[in-house]
N, C-alpha and C positions, 0 to 999 in steps of 0.2 A: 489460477489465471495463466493465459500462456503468454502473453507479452508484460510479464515483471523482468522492468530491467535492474532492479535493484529488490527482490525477494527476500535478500539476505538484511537488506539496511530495515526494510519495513519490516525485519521479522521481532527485532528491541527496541525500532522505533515508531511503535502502531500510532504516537502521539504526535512525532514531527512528519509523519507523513500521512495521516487522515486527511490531512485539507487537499494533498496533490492526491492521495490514492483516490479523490472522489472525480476529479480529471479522468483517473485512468480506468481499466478495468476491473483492477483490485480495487478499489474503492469499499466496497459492500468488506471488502474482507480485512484491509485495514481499521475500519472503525469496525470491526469486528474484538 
């Protein structure tokens, strides 16, 4: 994705940020 403002936080936390990554553009790749 190119607008992770936090890449590094969703990268240990795919659990606490699946519900905003699905807001964002990651999304597909946090509940990934």
């Amino acid at each position: 994705p190119k607008r992770t403002r936090f890449r590094k936080q969703h990268r240990g936390r795919m659990k606490g940020i699946s519900y905003r990554g699905n807001h964002i553009c990651f999304g597909k790749f946090a509940l990934q």
